[in-house]
C-alpha positions as CSV (number, residue, x, y, z in Angstrom):
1,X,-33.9,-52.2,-10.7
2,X,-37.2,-51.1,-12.3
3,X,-38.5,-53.0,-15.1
4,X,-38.7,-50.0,-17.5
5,X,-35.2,-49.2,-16.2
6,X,-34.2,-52.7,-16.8
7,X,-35.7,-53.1,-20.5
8,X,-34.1,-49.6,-21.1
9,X,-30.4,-50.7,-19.9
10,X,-31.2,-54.3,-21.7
11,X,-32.3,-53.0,-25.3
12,X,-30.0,-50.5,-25.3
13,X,-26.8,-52.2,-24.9
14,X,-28.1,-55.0,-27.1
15,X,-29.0,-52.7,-29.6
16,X,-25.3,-51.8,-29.6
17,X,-23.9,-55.3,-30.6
18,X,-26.9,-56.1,-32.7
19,X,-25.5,-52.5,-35.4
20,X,-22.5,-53.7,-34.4
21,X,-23.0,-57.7,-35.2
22,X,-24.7,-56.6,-38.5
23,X,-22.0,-54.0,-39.8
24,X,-19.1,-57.6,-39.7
25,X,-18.6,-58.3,-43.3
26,X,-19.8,-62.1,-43.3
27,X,-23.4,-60.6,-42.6
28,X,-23.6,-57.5,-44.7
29,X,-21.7,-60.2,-47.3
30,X,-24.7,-62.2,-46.6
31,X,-27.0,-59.1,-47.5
32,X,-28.5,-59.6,-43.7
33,X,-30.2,-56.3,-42.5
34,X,-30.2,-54.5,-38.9
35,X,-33.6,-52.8,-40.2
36,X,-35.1,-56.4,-40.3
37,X,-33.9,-57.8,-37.3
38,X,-35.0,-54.3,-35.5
39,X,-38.7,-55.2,-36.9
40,X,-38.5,-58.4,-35.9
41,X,-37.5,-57.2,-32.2
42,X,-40.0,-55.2,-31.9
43,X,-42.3,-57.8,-33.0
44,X,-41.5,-60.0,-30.5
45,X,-42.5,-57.8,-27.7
46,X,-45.6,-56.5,-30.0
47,X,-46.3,-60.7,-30.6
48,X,-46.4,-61.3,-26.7
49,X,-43.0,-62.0,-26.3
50,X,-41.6,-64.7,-23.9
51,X,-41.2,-68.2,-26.4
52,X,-44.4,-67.0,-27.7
53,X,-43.5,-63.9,-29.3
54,X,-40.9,-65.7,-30.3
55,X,-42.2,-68.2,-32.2
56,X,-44.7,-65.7,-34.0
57,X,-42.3,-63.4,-35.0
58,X,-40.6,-66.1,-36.7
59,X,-43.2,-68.1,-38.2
60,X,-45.9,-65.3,-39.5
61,X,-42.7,-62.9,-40.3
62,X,-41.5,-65.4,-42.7
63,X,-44.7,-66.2,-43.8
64,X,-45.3,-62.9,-44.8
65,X,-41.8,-62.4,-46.8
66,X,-42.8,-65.8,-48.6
67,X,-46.0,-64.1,-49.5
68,X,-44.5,-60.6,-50.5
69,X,-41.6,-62.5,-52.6
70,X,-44.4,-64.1,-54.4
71,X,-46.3,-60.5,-54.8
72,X,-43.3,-58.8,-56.0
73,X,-42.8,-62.1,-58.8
74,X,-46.1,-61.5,-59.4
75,X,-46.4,-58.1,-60.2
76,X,-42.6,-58.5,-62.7
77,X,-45.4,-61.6,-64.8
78,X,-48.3,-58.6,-64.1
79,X,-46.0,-56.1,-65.8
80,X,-48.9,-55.8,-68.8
81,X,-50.9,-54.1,-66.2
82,X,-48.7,-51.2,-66.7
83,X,-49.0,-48.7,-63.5
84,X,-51.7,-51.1,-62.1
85,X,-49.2,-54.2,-61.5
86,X,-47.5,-54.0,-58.6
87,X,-51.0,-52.9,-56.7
88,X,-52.5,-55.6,-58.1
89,X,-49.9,-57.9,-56.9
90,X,-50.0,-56.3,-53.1
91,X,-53.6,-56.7,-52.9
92,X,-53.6,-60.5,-53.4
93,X,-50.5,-60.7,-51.6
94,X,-52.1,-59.2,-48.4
95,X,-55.5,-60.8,-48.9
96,X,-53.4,-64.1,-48.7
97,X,-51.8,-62.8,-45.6
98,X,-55.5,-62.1,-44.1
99,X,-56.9,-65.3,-45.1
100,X,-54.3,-67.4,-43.7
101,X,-54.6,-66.2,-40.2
102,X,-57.3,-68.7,-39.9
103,X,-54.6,-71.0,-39.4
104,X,-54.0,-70.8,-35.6
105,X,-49.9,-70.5,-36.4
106,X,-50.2,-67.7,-38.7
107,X,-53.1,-65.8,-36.5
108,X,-51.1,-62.5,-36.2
109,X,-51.9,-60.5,-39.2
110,X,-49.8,-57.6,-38.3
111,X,-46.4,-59.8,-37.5
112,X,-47.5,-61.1,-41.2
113,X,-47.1,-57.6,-42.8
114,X,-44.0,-56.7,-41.2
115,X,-42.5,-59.8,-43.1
116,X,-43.9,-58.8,-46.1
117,X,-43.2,-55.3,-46.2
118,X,-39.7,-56.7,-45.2
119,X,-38.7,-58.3,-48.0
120,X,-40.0,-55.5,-50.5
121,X,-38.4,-53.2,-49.1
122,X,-34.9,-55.4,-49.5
123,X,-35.9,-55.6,-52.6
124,X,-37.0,-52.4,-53.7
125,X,-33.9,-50.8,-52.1
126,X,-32.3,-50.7,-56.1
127,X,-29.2,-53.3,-54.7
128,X,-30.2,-55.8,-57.4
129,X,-31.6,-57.7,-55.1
130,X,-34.2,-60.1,-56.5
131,X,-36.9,-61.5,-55.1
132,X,-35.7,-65.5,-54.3
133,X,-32.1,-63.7,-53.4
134,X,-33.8,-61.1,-51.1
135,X,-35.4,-64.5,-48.8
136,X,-32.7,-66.1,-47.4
137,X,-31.6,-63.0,-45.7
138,X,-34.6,-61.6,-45.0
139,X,-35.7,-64.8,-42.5
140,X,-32.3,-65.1,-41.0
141,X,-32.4,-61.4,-40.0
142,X,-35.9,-61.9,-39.0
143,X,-34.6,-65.2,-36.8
144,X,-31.7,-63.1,-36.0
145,X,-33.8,-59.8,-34.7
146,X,-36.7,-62.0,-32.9
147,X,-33.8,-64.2,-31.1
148,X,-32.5,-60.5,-29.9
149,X,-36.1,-60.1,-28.6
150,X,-36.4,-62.7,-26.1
151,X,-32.7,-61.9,-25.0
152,X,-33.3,-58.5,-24.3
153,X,-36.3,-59.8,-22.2
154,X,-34.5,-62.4,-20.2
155,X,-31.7,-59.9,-19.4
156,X,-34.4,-57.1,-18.4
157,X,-35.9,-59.6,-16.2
158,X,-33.0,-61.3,-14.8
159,X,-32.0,-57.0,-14.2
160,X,-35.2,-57.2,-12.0
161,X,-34.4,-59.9,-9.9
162,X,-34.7,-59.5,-6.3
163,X,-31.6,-61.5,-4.6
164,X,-32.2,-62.2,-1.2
165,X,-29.4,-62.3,1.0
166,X,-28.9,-63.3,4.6
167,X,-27.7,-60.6,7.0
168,X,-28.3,-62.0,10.1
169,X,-28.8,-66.3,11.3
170,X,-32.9,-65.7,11.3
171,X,-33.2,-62.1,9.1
172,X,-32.8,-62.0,5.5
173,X,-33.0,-58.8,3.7
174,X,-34.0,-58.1,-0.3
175,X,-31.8,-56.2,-2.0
């Protein structure tokens, strides 16, 4: 099968359990998202992919919800600031971000953001979802969306296998 055929046929049917995994009540009890874990999916392929990706989607993801938790805390103590508060608050928040890609594990600025513009938007969907509530479920759907990732790799390559069989004692033949 072609690879774009393959990755096509393997997203697409895993994108069908993953709505379906998240819509089970002990994960939307958990407040876990299928937005997040779709980020995260897509960051894996965007982070490399393979254990790689992988591994960067988790770490600088969940860096980057640790950092925009703090922002959005932040900007509530900021609140004096009036209107100017929140930016405030984002600005340091993604200077952080920037800075710490000087440490080798947290080198993908990008994968960074998407955690962080994660977790705000969690929270700043109006649920009442605070900022220390809104991490837990932000990094398991994160873990959740980037295990989906390599998944959906392995099955598109394992769709693009070539099996060789044996049709006759000396002649094999690829199908």
């Amino acid at each position: 099968m072609p690879v774009l055929i393959a990755l096509a046929v393997s997203v697409g049917v895993l994108a069908v359990v993953a709505t379906w995994l998240f819509g089970l009540d002990p994960l939307t009890a958990a407040n876990l998202q299928v937005w997040q874990a779709f980020i995260a999916w897509g960051c894996h392929f965007h982070s490399g992919g393979k254990s790689t990706g992988t591994r960067t989607t988790i770490v600088c993801m969940s860096f980057g919800a640790i950092v925009g938790m703090v922002a959005v805390m932040l900007a509530g103590q900021l609140g004096g600031l009036g209107s100017l508060a929140a930016p405030i608050a984002v600005g340091l928040g993604a200077a952080a971000i920037v800075l710490s890609s000087k440490v080798p594990l947290l080198a993908t600025i990008p994968a960074s953001v998407y955690g962080f513009a994660s977790i705000a938007g969690l929270i700043l969907l109006g649920t009442g979802m605070t900022p220390a509530k809104a991490l837990l479920p932000t990094i398991l759907s994160i873990i959740i969306g980037a295990a989906f990732g390599y998944v959906s790799e392995v099955l598109a390559g394992a769709l693009t296998k070539k099996h060789a069989t044996t049709t006759h004692s000396d002649t094999s033949q690829t199908v």
